[in-house]
C-alpha positions as a Markdown table, in Angstrom:
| # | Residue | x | y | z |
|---|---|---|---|---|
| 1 | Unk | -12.8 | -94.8 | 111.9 |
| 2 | Unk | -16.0 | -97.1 | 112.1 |
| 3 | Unk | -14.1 | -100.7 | 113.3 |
| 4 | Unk | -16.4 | -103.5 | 111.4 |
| 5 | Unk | -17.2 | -106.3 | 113.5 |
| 6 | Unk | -15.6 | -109.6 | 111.8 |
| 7 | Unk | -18.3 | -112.3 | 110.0 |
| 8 | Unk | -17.4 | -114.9 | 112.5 |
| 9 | Unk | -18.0 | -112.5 | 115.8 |
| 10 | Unk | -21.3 | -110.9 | 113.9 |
| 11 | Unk | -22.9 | -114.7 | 113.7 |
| 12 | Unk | -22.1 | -115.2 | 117.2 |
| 13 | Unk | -23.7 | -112.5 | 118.7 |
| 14 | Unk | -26.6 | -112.7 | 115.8 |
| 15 | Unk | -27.4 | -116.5 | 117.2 |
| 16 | Unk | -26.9 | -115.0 | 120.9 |
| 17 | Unk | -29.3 | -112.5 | 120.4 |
| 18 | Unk | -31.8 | -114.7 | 118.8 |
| 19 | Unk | -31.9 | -117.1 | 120.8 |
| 20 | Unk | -32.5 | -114.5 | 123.6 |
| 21 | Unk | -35.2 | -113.2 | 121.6 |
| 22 | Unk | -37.1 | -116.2 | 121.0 |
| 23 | Unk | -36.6 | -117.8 | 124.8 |
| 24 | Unk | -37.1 | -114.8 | 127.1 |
| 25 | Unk | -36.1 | -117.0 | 130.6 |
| 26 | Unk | -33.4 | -118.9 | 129.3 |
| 27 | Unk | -30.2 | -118.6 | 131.0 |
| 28 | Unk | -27.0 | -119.2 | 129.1 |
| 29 | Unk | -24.7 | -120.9 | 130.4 |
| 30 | Unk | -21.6 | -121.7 | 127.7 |
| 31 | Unk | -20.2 | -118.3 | 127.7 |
| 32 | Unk | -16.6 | -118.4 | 129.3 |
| 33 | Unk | -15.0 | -120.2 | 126.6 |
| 34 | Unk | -15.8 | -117.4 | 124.1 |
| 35 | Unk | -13.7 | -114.5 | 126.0 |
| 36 | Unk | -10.3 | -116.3 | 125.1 |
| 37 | Unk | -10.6 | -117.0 | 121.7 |
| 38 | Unk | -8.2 | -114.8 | 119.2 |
| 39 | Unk | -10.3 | -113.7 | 116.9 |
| 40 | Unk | -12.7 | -112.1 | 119.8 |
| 41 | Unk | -9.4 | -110.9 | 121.7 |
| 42 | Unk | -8.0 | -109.2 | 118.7 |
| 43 | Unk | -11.3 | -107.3 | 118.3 |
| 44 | Unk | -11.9 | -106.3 | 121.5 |
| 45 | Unk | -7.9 | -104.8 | 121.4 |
| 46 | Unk | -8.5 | -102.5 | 118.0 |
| 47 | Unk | -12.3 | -101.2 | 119.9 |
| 48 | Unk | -10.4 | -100.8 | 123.0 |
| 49 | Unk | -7.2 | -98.7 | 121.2 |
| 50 | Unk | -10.0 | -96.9 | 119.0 |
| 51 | Unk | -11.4 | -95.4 | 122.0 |
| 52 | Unk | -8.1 | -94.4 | 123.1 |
| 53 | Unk | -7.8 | -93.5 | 126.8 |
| 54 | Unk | -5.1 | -93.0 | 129.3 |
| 55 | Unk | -2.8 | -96.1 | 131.2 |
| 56 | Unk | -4.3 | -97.7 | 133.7 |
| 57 | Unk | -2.4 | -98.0 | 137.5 |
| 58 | Unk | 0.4 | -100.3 | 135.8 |
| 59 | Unk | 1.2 | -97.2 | 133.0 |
| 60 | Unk | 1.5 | -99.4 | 130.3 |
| 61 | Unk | 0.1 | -97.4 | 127.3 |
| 62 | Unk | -0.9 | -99.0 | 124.0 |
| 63 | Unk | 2.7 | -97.8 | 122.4 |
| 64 | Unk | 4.5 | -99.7 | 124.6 |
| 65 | Unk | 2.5 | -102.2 | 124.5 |
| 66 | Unk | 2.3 | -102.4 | 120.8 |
| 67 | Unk | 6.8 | -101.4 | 120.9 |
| 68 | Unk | 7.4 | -104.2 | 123.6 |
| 69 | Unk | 6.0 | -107.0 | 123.9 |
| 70 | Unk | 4.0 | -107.2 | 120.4 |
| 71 | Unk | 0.2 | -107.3 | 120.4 |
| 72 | Unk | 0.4 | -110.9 | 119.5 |
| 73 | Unk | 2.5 | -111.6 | 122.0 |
| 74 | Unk | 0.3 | -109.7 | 124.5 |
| 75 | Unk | -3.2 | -111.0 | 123.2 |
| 76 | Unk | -1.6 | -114.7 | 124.0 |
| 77 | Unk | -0.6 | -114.4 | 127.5 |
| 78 | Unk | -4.1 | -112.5 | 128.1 |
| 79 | Unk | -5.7 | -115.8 | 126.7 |
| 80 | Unk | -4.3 | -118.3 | 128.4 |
| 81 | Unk | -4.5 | -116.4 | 131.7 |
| 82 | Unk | -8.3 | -116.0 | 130.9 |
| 83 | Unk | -8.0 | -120.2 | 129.6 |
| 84 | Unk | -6.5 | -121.1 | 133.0 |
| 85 | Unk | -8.5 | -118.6 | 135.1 |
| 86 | Unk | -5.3 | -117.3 | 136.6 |
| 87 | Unk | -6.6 | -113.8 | 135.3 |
| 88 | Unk | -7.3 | -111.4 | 138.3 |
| 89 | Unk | -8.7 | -107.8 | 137.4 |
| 90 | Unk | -6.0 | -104.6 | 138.3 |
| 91 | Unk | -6.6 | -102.1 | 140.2 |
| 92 | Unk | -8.5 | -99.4 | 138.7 |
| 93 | Unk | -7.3 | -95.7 | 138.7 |
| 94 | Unk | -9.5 | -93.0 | 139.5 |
| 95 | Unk | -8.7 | -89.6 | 138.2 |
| 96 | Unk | -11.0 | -86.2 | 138.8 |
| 97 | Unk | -12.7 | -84.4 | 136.0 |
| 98 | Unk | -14.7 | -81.1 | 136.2 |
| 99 | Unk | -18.0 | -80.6 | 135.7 |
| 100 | Unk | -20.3 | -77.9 | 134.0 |
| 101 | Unk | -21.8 | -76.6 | 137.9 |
| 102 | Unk | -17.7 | -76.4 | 139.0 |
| 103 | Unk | -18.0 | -79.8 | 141.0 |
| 104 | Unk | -15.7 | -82.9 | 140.2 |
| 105 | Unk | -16.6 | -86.1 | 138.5 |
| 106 | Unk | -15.1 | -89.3 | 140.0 |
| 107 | Unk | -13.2 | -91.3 | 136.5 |
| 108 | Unk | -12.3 | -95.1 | 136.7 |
| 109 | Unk | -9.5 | -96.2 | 134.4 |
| 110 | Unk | -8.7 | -99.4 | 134.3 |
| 111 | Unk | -5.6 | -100.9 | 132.9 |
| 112 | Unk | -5.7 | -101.8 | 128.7 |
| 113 | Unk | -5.2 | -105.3 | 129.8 |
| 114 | Unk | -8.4 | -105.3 | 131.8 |
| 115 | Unk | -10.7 | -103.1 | 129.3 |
| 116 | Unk | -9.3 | -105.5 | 126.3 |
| 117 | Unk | -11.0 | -108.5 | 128.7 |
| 118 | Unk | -14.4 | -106.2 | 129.0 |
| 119 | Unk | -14.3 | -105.4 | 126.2 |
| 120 | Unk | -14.5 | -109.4 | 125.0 |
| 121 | Unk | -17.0 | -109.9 | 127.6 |
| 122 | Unk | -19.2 | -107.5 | 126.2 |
| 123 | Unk | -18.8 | -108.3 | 122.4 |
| 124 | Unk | -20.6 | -112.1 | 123.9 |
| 125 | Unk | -23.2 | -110.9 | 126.6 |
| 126 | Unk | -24.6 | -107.9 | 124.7 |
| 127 | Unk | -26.6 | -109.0 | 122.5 |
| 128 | Unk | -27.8 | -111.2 | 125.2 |
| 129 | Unk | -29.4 | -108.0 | 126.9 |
| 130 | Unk | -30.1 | -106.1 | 123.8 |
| 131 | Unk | -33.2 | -108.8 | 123.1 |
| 132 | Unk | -35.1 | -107.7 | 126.3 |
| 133 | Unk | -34.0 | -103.9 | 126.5 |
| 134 | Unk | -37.1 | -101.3 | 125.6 |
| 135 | Unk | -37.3 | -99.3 | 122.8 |
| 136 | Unk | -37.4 | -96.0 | 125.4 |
| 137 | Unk | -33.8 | -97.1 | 126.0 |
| 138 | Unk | -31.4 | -94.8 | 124.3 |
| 139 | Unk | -28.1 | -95.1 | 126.3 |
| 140 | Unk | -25.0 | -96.9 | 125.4 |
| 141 | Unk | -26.8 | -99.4 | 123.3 |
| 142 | Unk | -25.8 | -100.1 | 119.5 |
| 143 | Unk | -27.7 | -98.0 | 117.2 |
| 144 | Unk | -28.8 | -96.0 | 119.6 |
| 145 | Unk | -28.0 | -92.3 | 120.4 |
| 146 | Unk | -28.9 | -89.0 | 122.5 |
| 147 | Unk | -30.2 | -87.6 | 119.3 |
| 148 | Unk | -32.9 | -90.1 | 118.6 |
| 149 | Unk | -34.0 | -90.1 | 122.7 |
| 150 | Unk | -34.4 | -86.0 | 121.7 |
| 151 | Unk | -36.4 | -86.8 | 118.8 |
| 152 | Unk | -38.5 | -88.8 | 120.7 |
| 153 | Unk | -38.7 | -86.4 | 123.0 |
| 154 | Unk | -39.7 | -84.3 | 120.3 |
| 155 | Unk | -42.0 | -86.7 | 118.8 |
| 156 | Unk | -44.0 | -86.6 | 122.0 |
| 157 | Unk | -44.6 | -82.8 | 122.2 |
| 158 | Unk | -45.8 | -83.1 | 118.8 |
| 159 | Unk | -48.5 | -85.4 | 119.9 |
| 160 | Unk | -49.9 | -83.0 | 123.0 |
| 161 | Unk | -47.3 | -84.8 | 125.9 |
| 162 | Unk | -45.8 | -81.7 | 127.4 |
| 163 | Unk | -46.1 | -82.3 | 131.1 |
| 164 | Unk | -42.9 | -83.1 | 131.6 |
| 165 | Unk | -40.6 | -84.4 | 134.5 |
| 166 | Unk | -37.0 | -84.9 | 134.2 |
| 167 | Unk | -35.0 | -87.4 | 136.2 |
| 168 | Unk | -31.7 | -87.7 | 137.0 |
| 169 | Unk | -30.2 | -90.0 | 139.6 |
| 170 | Unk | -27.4 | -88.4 | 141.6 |
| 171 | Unk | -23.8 | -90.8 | 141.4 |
| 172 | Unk | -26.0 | -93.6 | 140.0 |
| 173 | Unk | -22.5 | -95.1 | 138.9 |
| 174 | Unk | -21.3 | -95.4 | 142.3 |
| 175 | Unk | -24.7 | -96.6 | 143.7 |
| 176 | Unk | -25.5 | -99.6 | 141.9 |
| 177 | Unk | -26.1 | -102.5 | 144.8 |
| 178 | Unk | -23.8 | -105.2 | 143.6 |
| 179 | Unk | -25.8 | -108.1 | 144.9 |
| 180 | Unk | -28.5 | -106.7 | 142.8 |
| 181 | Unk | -27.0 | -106.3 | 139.7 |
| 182 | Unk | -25.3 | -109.7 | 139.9 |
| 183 | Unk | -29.0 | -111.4 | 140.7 |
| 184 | Unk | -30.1 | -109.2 | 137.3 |
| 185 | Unk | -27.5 | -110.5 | 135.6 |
| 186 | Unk | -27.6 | -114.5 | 136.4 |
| 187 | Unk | -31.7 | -114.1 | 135.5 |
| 188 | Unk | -29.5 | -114.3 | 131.8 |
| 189 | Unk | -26.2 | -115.6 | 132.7 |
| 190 | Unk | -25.8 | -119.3 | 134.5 |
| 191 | Unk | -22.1 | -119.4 | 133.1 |
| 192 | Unk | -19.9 | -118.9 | 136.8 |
| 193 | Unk | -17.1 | -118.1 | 135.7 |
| 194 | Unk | -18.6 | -114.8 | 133.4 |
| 195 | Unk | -20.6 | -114.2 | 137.2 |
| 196 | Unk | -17.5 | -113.8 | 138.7 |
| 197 | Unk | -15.0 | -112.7 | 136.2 |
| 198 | Unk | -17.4 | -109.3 | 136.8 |
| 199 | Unk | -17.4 | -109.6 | 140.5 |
| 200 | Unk | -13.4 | -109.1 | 139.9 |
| 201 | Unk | -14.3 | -105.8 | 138.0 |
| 202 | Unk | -16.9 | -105.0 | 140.7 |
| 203 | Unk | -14.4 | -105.3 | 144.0 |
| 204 | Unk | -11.4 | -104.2 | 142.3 |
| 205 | Unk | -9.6 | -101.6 | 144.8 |
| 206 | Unk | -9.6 | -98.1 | 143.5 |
| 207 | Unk | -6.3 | -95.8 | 143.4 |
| 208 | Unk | -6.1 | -92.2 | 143.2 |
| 209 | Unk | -5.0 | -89.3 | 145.7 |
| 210 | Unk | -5.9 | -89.0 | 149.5 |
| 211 | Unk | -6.3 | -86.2 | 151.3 |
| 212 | Unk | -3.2 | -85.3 | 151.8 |
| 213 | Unk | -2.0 | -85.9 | 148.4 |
| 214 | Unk | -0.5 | -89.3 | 148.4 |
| 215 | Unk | -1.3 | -92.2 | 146.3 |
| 216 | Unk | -3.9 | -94.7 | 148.0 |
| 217 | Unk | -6.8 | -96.9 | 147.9 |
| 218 | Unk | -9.9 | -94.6 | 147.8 |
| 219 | Unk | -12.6 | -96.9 | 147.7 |
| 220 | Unk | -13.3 | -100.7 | 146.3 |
| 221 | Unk | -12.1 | -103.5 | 147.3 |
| 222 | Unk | -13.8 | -106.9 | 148.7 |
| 223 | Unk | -15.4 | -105.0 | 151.2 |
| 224 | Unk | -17.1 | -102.9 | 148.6 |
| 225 | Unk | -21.1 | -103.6 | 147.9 |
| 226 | Unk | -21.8 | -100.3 | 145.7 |
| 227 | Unk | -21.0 | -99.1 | 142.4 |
| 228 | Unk | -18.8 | -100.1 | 139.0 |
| 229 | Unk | -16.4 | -98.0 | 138.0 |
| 230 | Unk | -17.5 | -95.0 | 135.5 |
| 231 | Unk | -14.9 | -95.5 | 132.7 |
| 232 | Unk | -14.6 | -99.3 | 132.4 |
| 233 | Unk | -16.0 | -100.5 | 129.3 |
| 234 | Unk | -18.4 | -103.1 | 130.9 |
| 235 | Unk | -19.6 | -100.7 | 133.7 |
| 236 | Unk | -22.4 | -98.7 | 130.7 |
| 237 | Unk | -23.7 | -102.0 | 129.6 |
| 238 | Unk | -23.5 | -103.3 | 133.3 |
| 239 | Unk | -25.5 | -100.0 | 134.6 |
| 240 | Unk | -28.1 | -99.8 | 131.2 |
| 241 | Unk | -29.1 | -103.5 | 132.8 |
| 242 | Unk | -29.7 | -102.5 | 136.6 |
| 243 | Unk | -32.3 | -99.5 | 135.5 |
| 244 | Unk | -33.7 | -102.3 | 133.1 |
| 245 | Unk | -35.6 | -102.7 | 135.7 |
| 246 | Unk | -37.3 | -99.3 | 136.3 |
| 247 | Unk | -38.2 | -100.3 | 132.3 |
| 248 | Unk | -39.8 | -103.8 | 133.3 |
| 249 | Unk | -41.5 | -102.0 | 136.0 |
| 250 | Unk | -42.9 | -99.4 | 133.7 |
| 251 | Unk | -44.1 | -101.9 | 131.5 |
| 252 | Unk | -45.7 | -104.4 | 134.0 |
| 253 | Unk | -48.0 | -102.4 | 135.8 |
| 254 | Unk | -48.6 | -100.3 | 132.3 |
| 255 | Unk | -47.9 | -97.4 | 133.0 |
| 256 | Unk | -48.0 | -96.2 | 129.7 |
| 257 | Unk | -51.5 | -96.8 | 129.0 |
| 258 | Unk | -53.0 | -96.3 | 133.0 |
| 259 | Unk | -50.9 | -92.6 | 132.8 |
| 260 | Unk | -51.4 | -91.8 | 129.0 |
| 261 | Unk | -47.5 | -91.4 | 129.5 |
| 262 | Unk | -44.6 | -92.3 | 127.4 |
| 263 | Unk | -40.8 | -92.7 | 129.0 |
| 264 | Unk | -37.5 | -92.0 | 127.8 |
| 265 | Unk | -34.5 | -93.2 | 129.0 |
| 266 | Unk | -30.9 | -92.1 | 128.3 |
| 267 | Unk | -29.1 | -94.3 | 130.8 |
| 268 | Unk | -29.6 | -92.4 | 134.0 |
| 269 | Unk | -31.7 | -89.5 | 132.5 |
| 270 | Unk | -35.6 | -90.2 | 132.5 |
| 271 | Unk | -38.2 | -88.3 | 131.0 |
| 272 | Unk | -41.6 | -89.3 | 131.4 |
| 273 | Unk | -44.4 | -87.1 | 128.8 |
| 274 | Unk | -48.1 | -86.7 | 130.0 |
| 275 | Unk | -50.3 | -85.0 | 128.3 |
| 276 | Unk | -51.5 | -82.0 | 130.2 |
| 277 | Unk | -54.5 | -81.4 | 132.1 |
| 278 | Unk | -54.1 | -85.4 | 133.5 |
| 279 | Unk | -52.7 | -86.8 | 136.6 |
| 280 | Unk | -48.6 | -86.6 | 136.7 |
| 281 | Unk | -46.8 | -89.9 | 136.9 |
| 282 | Unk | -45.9 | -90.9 | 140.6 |
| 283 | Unk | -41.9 | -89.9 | 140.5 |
| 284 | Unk | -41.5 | -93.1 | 141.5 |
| 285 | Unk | -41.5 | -94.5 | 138.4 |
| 286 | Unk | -39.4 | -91.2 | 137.1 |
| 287 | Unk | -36.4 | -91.6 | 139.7 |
C-alpha cells in the first residue's frame, strides 16, 4: 500500500528542497525542532511499520507496541525524549543473511523506536540532498529505481557506449569513514544536534553472536570510525551522500565530455559507458 505523504510534511520538504536548489552552499541550520513534531512522528511510524521488519535488541515488535502501550502513547514519550535530548540511540542487532556466491551478509536492525527517529530525520534532510544529487544516481532516492539505471544502461548501448566497466565496492556499508561522511554532511547541515543525533546512529554498539555462540558486542561502539549499519533506515540515504562525491568528482574534472563516457550509479554499483575504439576511463573514477 503506497503511504501518501500528508500536505503539511510535502510543503516542508518542497520549501527544503527549494531552497537547496536555489542556494547550492547554504547550510541549514533550524532542523532539530522538526524531528519531534506529531504529525512528522506519526508518519515516520506508518513508513516504518509499512516496511515491516523484525524487533530490534529490546524485542519489542510493532504488536506490542501498538497492544501495550498505544501508539499515541509511544509517539509522545519518543517526542519529548527527542524535545529534551534525553534520546540515546539502542543498540543495533546484527543478524546474518546468505548470499547468492554461499557467503554471509552482515544485517543491522535497529530497534522500531530508533528507525521511527530515522525515519523523521530523513522525511526533513532528504530533500536537502536530493537538490545536489545527479541524474546518474539511481539508488534509494524517490522516484528512482534499478529499472530506470537498466534503461539507462540500455539507452547508452543504443547510442554506440559498449565498453563497459562494472564497479562494485566490496562492504562499502561497513567502510564508510565516519569523519568523512559527517564533514559531507555539515557542507548542508549546521543544525548540531541533527550532527550528532547521527553520530548516536553511527557509534551505536552492535549485538549478535560471537564465536562461540554467545550474545555479544561484535563491533560499534565509540571506538568505532567505519561504517553505518546496513538495515537502518538513515544508513541508504547516509551512504547515497558519501559516494556523492565520486559524482561531484565525475562532474568537476568532466569526465563525461574529456572520456566521451557516461556513468551510472546504483548506490554502490557503477557503470561507466565508452564508446569503443577510445581510451577506457581510469578505474579510478569507476571504484
Amino acid at each position: 500500500m503506497l503511504l501518501l505523504t500528508p500536505d503539511r510534511i510535502r510543503t516542508l520538504q518542497r520549501k527544503l528542497y527549494i531552497k537547496a536548489k536555489q542556494e547550492p552552499a547554504y547550510r541549514f541550520y533550524a532542523l532539530y525542532d522538526k524531528l519531534y513534531q506529531a504529525d512528522i512522528l506519526h508518519h515516520a511510524w506508518r513508513l516504518v511499520k509499512a516496511n515491516k521488519g523484525s524487533p530490534g535488541v529490546d524485542g519489542m515488535s510493532f504488536e506490542v507496541i501498538e497492544s501495550g502501550i498505544g501508539v499515541g502513547c509511544y509517539l509522545e514519550l519518543l517526542s519529548r525524549e527527542l524535545q529534551d535530548k534525553t534520546y540515546r540511540a539502542n543498540p543495533v542487532r546484527r543478524v546474518m543473511i546468505p548470499k547468492a556466491d554461499g557467503s554471509l551478509r552482515p544485517l543491522g536492525i535497529p530497534t522500531i523506536r530508533d528507525r521511527v527517529v530515522q525515519m523523521a530525520l530523513k522525511l526533513v534532510i532528504e530533500p536537502i540532498f536530493e537538490a545536489d544529487f545527479c541524474e546518474h544516481s539511481y539508488g534509494f532516492r524517490p522516484q528512482k529505481s534499478a529499472h530506470q539505471a537498466i534503461d539507462a544502461i540500455a539507452d547508452g548501448m543504443w547510442q554506440g557506449q559498449t565498453q563497459v566497466i562494472d564497479a562494485d565496492l566490496s562492504k562499502y556499508f561497513d567502510s564508510i569513514p565516519h569523519s568523512k561522511l559527517l564533514a559531507t554532511v555539515a557542507e548542508r547541515i549546521a543544525d548540531g544536534a541533527v550532527l550528532a543525533l547521527i553520530k548516536q546512529w553511527l557509534k551505536a554498539p552492535v549485538i549478535g553472536e560471537s564465536e562461540n555462540g554467545k550474545t555479544a558486542c561484535v563491533g560499534g561502539g565509540k571506538s568505532n570510525r567505519r561504517g553505518t549499519p546496513q538495515g537502518g533506515v538513515i544508513s541508504p540515504l547516509l551512504s547515497n551522500l558519501y559516494l556523492h562525491l565520486l559524482d561531484r568528482i565525475w562532474q568537476r574534472h568532466e569526465l563525461a565530455r574529456k572520456l566521451q563516457a557516461k556513468l551510472v550509479r546504483y548506490a554502490d554499483d557503477c557503470v561507466p559507458r565508452k564508446r569503443t575504439g577510445g581510451r577506457s576511463p581510469p578505474c579510478s573514477y569507476a571504484a
